[in-house]
MIKE-308492 format. One line per field, with one value per residue (C-alpha): residue number from 1; x, y, z; residue in three letters. Coordinates in steps of 0.1 Angstrom, whole numbers, always signed. Layout:
i	(NUM,...)
x	(X,...)
y	(Y,...)
z	(Z,...)
aa	(ALA,...)
This chain:
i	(1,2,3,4,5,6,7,8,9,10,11,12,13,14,15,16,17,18,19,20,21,22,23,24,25,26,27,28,29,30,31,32,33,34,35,36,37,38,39,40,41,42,43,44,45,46,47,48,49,50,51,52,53,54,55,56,57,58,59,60,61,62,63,64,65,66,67,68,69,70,71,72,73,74,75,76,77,78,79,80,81,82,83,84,85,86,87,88,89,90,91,92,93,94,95,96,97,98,99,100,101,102,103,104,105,106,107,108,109,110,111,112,113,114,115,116,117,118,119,120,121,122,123,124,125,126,127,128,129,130,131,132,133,134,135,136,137,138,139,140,141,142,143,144,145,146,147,148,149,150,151,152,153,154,155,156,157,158,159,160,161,162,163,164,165,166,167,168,169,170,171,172,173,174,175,176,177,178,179,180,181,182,183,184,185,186,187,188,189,190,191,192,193,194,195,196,197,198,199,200,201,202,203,204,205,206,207,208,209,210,211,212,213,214,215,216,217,218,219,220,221,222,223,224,225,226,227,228,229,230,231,232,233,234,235,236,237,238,239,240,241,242,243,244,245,246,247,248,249,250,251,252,253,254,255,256,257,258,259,260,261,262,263,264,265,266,267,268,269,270,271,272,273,274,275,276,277,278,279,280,281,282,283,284,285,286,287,288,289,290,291,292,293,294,295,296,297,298,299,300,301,302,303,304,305,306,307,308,309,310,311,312,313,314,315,316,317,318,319,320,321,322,323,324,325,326,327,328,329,330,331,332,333,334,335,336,337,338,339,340,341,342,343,344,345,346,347,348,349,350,351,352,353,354,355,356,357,358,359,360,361,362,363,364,365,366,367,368,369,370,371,372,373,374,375,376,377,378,379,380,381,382,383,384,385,386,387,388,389,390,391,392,393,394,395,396,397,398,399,400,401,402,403,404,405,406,407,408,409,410,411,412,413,414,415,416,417,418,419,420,421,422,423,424,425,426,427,428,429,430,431,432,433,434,435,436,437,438,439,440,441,442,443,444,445,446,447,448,449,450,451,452,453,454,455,456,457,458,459,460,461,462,463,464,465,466,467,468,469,470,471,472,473,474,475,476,477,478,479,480,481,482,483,484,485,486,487,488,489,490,491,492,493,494,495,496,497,498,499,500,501,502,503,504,505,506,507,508,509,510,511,512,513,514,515,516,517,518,519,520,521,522,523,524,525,526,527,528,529,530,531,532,533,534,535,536,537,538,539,540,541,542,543,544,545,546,547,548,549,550,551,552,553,554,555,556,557,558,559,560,561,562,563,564,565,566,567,568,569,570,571,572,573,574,575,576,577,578,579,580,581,582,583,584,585,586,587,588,589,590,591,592,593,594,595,596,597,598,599,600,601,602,603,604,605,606,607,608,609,610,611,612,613,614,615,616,617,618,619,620,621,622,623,624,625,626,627,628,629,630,631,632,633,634,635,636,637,638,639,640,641,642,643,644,645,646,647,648,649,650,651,652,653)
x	(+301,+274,+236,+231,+226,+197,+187,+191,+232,+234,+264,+290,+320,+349,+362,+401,+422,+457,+485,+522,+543,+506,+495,+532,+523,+488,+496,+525,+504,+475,+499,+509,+475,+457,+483,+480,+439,+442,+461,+437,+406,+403,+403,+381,+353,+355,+348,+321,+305,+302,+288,+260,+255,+249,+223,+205,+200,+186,+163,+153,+143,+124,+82,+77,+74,+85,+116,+106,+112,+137,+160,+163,+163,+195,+214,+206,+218,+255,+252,+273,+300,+311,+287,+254,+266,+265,+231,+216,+229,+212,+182,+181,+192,+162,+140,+152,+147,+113,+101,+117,+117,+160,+187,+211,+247,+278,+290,+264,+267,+304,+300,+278,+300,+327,+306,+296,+336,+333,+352,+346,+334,+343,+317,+310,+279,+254,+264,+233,+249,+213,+212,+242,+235,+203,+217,+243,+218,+193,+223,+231,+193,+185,+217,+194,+221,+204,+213,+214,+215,+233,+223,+231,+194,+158,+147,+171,+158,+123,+135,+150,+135,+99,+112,+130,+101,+92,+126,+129,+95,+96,+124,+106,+121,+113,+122,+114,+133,+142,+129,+132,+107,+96,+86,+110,+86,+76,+118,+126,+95,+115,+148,+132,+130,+153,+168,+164,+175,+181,+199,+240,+226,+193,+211,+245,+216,+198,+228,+240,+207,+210,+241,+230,+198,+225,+246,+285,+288,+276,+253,+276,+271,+262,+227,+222,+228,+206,+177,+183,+174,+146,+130,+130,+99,+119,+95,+116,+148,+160,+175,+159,+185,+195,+228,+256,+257,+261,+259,+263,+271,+259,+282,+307,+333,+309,+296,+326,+352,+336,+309,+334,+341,+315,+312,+275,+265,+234,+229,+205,+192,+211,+192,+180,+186,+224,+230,+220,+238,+267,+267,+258,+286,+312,+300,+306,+344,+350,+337,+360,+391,+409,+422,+459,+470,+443,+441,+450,+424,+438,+413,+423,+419,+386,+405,+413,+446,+450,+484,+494,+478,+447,+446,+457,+433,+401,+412,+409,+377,+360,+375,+348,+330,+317,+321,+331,+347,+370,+387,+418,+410,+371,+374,+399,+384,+348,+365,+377,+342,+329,+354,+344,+307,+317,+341,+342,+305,+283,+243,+235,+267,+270,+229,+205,+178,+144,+111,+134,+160,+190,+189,+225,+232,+250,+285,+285,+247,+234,+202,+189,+200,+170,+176,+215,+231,+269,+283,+300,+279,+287,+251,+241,+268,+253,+219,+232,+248,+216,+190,+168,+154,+188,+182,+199,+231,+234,+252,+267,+255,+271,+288,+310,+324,+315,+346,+341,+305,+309,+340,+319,+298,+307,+308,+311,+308,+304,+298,+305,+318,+343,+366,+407,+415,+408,+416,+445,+420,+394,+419,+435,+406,+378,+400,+381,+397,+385,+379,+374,+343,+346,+318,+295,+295,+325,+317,+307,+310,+330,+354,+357,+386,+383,+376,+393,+381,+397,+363,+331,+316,+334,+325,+288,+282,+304,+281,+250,+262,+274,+239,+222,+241,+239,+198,+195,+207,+177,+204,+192,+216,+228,+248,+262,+271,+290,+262,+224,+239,+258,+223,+206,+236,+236,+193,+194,+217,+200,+170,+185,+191,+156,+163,+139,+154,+146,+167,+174,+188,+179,+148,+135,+137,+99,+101,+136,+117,+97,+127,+149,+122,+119,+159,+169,+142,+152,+163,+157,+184,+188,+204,+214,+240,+254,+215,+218,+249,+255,+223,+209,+196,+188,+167,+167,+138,+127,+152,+180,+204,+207,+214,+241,+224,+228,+257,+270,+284,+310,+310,+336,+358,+352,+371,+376,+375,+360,+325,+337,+337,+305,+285,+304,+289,+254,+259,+268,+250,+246,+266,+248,+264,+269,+295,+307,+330,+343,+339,+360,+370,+400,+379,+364,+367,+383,+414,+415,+438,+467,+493,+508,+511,+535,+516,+484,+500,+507,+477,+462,+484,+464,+486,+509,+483,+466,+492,+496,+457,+454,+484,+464,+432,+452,+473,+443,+419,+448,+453,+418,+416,+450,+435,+405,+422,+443,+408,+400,+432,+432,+394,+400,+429,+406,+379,+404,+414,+383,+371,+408,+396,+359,+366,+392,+364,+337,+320,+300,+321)
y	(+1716,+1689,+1694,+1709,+1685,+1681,+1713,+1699,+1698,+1735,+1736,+1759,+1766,+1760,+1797,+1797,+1820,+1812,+1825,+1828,+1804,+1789,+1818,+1826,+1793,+1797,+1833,+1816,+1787,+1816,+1830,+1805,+1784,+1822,+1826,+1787,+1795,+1831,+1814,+1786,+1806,+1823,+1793,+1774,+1806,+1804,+1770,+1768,+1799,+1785,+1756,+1781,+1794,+1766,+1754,+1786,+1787,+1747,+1759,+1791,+1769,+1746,+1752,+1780,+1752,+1753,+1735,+1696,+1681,+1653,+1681,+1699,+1659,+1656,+1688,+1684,+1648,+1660,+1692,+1718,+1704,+1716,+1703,+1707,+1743,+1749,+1733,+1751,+1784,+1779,+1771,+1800,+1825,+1812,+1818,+1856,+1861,+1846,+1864,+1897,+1901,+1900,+1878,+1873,+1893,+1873,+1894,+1888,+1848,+1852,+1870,+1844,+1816,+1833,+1834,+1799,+1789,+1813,+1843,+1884,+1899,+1938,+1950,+1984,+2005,+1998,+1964,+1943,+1931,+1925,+1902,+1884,+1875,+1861,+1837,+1825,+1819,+1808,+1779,+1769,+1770,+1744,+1721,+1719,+1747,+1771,+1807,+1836,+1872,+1893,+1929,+1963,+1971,+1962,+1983,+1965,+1927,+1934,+1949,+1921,+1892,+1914,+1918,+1883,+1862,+1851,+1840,+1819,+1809,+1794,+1771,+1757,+1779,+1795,+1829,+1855,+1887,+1883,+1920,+1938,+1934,+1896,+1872,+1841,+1821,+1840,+1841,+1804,+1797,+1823,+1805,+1776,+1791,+1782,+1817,+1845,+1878,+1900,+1928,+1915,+1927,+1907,+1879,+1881,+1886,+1858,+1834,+1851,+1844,+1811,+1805,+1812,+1789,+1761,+1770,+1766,+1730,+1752,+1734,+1702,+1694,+1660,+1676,+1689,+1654,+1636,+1662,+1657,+1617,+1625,+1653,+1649,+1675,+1706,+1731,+1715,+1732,+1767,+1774,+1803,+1801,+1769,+1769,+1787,+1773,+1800,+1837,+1859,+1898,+1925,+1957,+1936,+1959,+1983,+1947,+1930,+1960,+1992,+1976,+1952,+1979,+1972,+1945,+1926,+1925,+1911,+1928,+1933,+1970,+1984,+2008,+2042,+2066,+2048,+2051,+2091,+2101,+2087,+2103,+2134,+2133,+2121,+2154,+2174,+2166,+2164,+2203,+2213,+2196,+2218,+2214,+2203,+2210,+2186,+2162,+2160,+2150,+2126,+2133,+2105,+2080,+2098,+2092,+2110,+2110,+2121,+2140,+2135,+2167,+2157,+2122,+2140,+2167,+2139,+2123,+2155,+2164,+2131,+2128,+2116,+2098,+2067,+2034,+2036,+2068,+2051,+2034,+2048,+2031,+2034,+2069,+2079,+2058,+2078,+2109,+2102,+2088,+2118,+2141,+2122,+2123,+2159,+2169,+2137,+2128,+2154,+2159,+2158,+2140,+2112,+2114,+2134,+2137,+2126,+2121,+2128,+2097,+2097,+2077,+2069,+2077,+2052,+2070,+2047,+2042,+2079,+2060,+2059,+2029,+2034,+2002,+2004,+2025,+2028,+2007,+2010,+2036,+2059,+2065,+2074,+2101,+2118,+2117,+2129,+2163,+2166,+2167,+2140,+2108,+2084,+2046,+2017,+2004,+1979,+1954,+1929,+1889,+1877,+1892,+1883,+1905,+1902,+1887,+1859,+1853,+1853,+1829,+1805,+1803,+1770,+1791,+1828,+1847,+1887,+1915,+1953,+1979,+1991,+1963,+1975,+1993,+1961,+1935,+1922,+1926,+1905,+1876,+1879,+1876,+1862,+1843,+1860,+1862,+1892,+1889,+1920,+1913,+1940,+1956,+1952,+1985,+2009,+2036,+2074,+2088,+2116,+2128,+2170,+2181,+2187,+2222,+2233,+2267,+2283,+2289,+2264,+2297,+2298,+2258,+2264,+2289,+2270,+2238,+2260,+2278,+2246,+2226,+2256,+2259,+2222,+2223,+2252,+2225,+2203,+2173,+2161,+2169,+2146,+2170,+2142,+2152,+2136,+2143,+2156,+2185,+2194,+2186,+2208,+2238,+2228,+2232,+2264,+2278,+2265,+2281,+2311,+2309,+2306,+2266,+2240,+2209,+2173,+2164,+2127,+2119,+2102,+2128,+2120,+2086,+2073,+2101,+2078,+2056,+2088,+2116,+2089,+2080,+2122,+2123,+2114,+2139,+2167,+2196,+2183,+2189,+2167,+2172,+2134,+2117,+2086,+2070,+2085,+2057,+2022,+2000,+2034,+2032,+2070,+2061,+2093,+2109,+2113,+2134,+2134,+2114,+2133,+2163,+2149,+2125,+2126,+2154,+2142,+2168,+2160,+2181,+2164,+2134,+2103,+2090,+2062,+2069,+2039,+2059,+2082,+2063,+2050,+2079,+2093,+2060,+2070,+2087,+2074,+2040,+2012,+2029,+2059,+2096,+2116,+2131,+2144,+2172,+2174,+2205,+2207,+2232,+2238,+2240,+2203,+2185,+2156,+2178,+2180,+2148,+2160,+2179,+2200,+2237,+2243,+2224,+2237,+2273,+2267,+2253,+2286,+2302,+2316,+2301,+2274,+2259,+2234,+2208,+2212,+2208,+2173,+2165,+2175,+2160,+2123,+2124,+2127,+2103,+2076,+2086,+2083,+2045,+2036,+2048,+2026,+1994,+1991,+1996,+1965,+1946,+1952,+1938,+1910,+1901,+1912,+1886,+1858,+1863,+1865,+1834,+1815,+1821,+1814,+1781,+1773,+1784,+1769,+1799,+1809,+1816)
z	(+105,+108,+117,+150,+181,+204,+217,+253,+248,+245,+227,+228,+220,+249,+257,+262,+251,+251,+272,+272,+252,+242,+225,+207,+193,+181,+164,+144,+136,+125,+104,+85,+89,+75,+47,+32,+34,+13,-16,-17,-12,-48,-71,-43,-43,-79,-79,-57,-74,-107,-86,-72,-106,-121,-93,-99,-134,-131,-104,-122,-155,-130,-120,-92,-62,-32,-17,-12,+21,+3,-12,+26,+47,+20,+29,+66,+63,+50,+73,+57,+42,+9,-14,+9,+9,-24,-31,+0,-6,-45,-30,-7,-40,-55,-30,-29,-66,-65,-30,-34,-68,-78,-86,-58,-74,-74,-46,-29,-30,-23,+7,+20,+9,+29,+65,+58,+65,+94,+78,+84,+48,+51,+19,+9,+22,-2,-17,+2,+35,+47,+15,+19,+54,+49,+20,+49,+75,+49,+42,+77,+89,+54,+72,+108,+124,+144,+130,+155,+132,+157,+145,+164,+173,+180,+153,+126,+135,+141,+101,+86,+99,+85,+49,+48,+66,+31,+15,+52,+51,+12,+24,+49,+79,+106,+113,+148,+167,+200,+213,+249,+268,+257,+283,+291,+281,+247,+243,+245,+221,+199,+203,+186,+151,+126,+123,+151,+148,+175,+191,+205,+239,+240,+227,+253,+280,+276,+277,+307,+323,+311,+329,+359,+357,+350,+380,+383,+363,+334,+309,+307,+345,+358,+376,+337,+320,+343,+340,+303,+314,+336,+323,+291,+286,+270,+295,+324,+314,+327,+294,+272,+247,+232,+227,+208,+170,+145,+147,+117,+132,+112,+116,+134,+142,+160,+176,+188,+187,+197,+224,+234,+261,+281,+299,+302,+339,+357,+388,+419,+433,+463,+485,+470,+504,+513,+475,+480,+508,+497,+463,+477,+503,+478,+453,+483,+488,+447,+444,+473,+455,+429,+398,+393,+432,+443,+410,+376,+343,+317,+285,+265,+292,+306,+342,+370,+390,+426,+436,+472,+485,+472,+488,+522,+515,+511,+544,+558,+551,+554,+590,+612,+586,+591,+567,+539,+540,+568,+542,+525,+491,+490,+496,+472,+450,+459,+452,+418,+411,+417,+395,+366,+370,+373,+348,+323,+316,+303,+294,+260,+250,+272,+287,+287,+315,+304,+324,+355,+349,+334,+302,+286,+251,+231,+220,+189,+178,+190,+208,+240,+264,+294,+307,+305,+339,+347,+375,+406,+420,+387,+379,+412,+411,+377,+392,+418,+399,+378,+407,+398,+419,+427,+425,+436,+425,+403,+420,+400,+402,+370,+343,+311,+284,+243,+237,+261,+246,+209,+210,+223,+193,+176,+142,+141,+113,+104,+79,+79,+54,+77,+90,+75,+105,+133,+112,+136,+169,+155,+144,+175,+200,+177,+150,+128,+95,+72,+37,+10,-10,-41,-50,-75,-92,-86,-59,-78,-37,-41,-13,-10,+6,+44,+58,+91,+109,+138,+156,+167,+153,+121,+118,+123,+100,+71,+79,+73,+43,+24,+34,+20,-12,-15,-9,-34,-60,-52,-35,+0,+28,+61,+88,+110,+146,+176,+201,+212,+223,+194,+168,+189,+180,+145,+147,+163,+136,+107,+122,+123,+85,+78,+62,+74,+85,+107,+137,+145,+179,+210,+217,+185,+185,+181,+148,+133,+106,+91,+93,+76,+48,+43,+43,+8,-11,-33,-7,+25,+55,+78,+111,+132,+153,+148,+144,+110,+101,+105,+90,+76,+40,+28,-4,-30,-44,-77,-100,-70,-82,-115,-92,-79,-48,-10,+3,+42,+58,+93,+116,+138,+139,+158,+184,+156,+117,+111,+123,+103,+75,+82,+82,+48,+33,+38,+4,-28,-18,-47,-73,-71,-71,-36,-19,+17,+32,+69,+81,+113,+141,+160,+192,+185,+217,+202,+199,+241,+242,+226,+244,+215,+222,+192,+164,+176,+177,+140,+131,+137,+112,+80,+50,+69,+91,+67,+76,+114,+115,+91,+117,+150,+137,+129,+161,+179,+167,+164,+203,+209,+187,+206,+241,+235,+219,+251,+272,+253,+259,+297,+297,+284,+304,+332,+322,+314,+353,+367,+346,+361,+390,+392,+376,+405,+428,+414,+406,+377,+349)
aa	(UNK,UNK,UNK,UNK,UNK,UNK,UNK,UNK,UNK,UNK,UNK,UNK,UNK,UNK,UNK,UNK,UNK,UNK,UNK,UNK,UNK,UNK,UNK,UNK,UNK,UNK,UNK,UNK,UNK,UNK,UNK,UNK,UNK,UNK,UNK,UNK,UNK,UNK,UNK,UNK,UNK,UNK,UNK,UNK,UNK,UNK,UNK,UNK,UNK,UNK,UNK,UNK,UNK,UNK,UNK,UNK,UNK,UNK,UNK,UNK,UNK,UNK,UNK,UNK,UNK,UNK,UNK,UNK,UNK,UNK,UNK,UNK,UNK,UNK,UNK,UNK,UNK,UNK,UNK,UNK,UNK,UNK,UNK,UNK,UNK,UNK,UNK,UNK,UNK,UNK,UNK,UNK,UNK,UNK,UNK,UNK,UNK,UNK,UNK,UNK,UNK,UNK,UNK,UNK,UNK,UNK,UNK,UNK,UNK,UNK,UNK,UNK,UNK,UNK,UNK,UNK,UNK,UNK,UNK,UNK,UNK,UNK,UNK,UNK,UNK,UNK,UNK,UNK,UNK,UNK,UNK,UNK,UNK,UNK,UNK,UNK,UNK,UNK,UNK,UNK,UNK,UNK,UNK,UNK,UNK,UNK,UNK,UNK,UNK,UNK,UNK,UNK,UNK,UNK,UNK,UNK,UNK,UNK,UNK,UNK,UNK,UNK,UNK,UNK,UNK,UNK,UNK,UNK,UNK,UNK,UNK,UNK,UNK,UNK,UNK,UNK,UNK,UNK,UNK,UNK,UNK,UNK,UNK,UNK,UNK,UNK,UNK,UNK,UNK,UNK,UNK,UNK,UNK,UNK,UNK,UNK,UNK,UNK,UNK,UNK,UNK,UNK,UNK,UNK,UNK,UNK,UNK,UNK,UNK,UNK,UNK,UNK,UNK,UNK,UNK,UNK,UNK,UNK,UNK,UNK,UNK,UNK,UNK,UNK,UNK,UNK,UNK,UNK,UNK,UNK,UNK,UNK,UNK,UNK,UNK,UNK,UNK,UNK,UNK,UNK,UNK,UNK,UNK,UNK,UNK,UNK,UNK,UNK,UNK,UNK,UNK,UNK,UNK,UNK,UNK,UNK,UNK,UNK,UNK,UNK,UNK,UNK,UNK,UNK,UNK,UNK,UNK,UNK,UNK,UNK,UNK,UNK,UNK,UNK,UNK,UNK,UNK,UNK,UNK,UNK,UNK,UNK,UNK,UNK,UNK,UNK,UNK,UNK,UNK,UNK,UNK,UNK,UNK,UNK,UNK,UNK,UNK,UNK,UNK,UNK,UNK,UNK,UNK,UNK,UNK,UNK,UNK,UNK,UNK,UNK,UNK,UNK,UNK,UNK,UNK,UNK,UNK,UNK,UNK,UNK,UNK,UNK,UNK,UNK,UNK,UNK,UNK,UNK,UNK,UNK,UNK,UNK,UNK,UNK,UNK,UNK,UNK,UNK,UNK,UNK,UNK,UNK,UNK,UNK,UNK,UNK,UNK,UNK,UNK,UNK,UNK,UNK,UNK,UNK,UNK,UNK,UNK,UNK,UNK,UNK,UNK,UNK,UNK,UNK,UNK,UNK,UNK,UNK,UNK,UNK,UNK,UNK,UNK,UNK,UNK,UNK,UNK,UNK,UNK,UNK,UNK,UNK,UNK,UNK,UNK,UNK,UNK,UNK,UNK,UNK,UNK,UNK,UNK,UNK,UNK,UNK,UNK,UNK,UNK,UNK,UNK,UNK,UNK,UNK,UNK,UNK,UNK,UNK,UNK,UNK,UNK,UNK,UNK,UNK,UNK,UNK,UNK,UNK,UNK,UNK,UNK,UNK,UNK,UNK,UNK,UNK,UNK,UNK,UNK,UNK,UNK,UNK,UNK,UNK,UNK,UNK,UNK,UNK,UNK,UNK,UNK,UNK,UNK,UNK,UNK,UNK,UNK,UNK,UNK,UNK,UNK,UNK,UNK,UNK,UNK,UNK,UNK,UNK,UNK,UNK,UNK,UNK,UNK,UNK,UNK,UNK,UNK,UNK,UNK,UNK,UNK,UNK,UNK,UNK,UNK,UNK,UNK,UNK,UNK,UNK,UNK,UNK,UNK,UNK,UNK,UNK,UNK,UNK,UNK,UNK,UNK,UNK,UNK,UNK,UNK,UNK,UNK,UNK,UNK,UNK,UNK,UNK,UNK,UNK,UNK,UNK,UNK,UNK,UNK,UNK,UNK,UNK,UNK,UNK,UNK,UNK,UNK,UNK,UNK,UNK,UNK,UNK,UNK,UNK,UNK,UNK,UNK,UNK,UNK,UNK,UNK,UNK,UNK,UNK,UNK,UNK,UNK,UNK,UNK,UNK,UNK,UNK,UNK,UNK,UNK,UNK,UNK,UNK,UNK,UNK,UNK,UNK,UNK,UNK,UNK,UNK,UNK,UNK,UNK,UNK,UNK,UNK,UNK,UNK,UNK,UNK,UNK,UNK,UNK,UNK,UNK,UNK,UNK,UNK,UNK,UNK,UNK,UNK,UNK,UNK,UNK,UNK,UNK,UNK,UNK,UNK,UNK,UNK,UNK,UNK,UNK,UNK,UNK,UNK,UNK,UNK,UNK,UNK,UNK,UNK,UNK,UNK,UNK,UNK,UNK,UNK,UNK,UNK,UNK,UNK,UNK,UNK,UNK,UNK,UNK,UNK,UNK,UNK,UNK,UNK,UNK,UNK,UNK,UNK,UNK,UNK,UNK,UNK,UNK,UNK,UNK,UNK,UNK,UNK,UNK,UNK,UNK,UNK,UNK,UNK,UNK,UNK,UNK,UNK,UNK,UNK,UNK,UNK,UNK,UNK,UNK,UNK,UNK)
């Protein structure tokens, strides 16, 4: 990869997955392509390592100066082929140890030689991702490539860039966080640092704004390349951004696996009253439909299915209505709407209703989303059910998934401790390969054997009793939970028992960075959803680890056991000692999706049922992972048509 271009190119990537016969052809040549690359890669990394080394040892003999503007004109020259890499990456290794105080490991400078040739590094929790990427961007940034750190939250790059400013800024770089809530102005000033880190959202935003500012040519255009001649003043371009280069993603399966769901949408208001008498209307025939005569709820899917009573049954009542409820398909599609907002989404696992809104929680992160709402008149609905103040639909203007965006980086690259499990999704949509970086010290987490009760009662009062023994011992504990509303249970029990604890969930929020700095001190309990695991460092107290460390305990299963794993990871971080138990019920609601009376008959057995319930527990979550995989399959396929066919319209694509 050479030195990036002038910023008025905006270059990207060409997005084109391919299809039929095409894309036989391109996963054959992957395979073979992918397996010529993993035999050559070892002896190569050990090469260039020693290369590094080497570098590093000459520059730590040197005089404490900072780099010289020949040695970073040289690398930009060469760009980042092999040798510029390794010089550049010694150079940024050097500026860590002398700003923050420690020697880059050899994991460490692996990993970042690895996203350098655009690979996926899966590391364990606790090896120094934060580290690693900054010695990759570092790199690319000293070559004149613009570096976008693509991290999972505000909090996390406002973090990094912080702490990293002065490695960056010994080097000669520049480094900013693109936060919500920045002017365009302050945003494209922003976008002209060397390095930017930033939130996926904020980032897939801003070149979805960006694409509409250019128009249906795209950035390419002819009315683009003869602005470029006229205008050459960089204010005169409608671009925040500029351009796709380089993006490293932290925690890249929850970024371009687990969000990938969603797709990004720009959108105008609707009006407020239609939007409520319409909701209220369409709530109105859903509670006079009844279960299984009228319709039928698939769990796994989160979908509703109409029988033909029920359809005939909606036309009934809405007889008389006007527009839309005139149309068949609108109002079916109305009804169903409705039966979801009803019987799928619920407060204090999906939302909760703050300052009279409805503010979304992140199923992944655990945080609030107040700016995010759910489209085609779904958010109305929920308003709707909770009584508070309905706004305008969102009515889309643009929109393009994550996978469309980030393969039109010219260089993508990514880091997480949790990648095994989607190795074959990221190849095949991102051509991401994934390499295993092993860690630097072998792991002293230890695994206790999972606990399954018959009761949500039972479950509770096991979790309190094993985070009181646990605190008696002077060890910090971490009770992770699925949702608001099941902290808040876990809270109320623990004060039942008499044992102080913190909560951390979306209504505690603005409390996050001083519960999580309490979390890791001798006998402190801890109650938090998932804003308690990915890019959460629990640092122990005095004495603690001697005690045995941090204890997670799980109080249900994710709807994928990579989150899981995640959240298990909290503890034993660095080498250190820690431990975590599941402690599980058979009234968890992630056992809902499977339809198996006999098994779960068994699993209720006192002395046979320890098997049926490992059983229940797998078939379910692999149900829930399939369930969602094929959610992603369909939207791309979805966004490869509608981008077909905006391109043969001219639209925006």
């Amino acid at each position: 990869m050479t030195a990036a271009p002038d910023v008025w190119i905006y270059p990207e990537r060409k997005d084109a997955l391919p299809t039929g016969l095409d894309a036989w052809g391109a996963a054959a040549s992957g395979i073979v392509t992918g397996a010529g690359r993993r035999l050559a890669a070892p002896l190569r990394d050990r090469l260039d390592l020693r290369a590094v080394l080497r570098a590093m040892a000459r520059l730590e003999a040197a005089p404490d100066a900072p780099v010289t503007p020949a040695a970073r004109a040289r690398i930009r020259r060469r760009g980042l082929d092999r040798s510029a890499a390794r010089e550049a990456l010694a150079l940024a290794a050097d500026a860590v140890r002398r700003e923050l105080g420690f020697a880059p490991r050899r994991v460490q400078l692996l990993g970042a030689l690895a996203m350098l040739r655009g690979r996926l590094i899966e590391m364990d929790t606790g090896e120094g991702k934060t580290v690693t990427a900054a010695l990759a961007a570092a790199a690319a940034a000293l070559a004149g490539i613009p570096v976008h750190v693509v991290t999972v939250n505000d909090y996390l790059a406002e973090r990094d860039a912080r702490t990293l400013g002065p490695v960056y800024n010994r080097l000669g770089l520049s480094v900013a966080a693109i936060l919500e809530g920045q002017e365009p102005a302050t945003r494209r000033a922003i976008y002209r640092s060397d390095i930017v880190y930033g939130a996926n959202n904020e980032f897939a935003f801003d070149y979805l704004r960006d694409r509409i500012g250019f128009g249906a040519e795209g950035p390419q255009g002819l009315r683009q390349r003869l602005r470029r001649v006229t205008a050459p003043d960089m204010s005169e371009t409608p671009a925040v951004m500029r351009g796709l280069h380089f993006a490293i993603v932290d925690e890249a399966d929850s970024v371009l696996v687990d969000e990938a769901r969603t797709p990004l949408i720009i959108s105008r208001r609707s009006d407020p009253e239609a939007e409520a008498d319409l909701a209220h209307r369409a709530l109105a025939v859903a509670r006079a439909l009844q279960r299984h005569r009228h319709f039928t709820l698939i769990e796994d899917e989160r979908r509703i299915r109409l029988t033909s009573e029920g359809r005939a049954e909606i036309g009934r009542m809405t007889a008389g209505d006007a527009a839309p409820w005139t149309s068949v398909i609108r109002r079916e599609e109305l009804a169903r709407q409705a039966l979801t907002a009803l019987l799928v989404f619920h407060a204090g696992e999906h939302y909760v209703v703050a300052d009279g809104k409805i503010q979304i929680v992140d199923e992944y992160t655990g945080r609030l989303q107040p700016d995010r709402s759910w489209s085609d008149g779904m958010h109305q609905l929920v308003e709707a059910k909770e009584g508070v103040e309905i706004t305008g639909q969102n009515i889309a203007v643009a929109r393009m998934t994550y996978q469309r965006f980030f393969r039109r980086y010219r260089l993508l690259a990514g880091m997480t401790g949790t990648a095994r499990e989607v190795t074959g999704e990221l190849f095949d949509v991102y051509g991401l390969a994934t390499v295993r970086i092993r860690p630097h010290r072998r792991s002293r987490l230890r695994s206790r054997r999972t606990r399954y009760l018959r009761t949500q009662k039972a479950k509770w009062q096991a979790v309190v009793a094993s985070a009181a023994a646990e605190a008696a011992k002077g060890r910090p504990v971490l009770i992770g939970t699925r949702s608001v509303s099941a902290s808040q249970t876990v809270s109320a029990a623990l004060d039942r028992a008499g044992l102080a604890h913190r909560v951390l969930n979306a209504q505690t929020e603005a409390e996050s960075a001083e519960i999580i700095a309490e979390a890791g001190q001798s006998g402190r309990i801890t109650v938090a959803t998932n804003m308690a695991g990915r890019g959460v460092d629990i640092a122990l107290g005095p004495g603690v680890a001697a005690k045995g460390g941090l204890h997670v305990i799980l109080t249900e299963r994710h709807d994928a056991g990579r989150i899981d794993r995640q959240l298990a990871g909290r503890a034993g971080r660095r080498g250190e000692a820690g431990s975590h138990q599941a402690i599980l019920s058979l009234q968890d609601p992630l056992l809902d999706v499977v339809a198996a009376p006999a098994l779960k008959v068994c699993a209720r057995l006192p002395l046979i049922g320890l098997a049926p319930r490992q059983k229940l527990f797998r078939k379910a979550q692999r149900r829930a992972e399939r369930s969602h995989a094929r959610m992603r399959r369909d939207l791309v396929r979805q966004d490869q048509r509608l981008g077909q066919l905006l391109a043969f319209t001219g639209g925006l694509e």
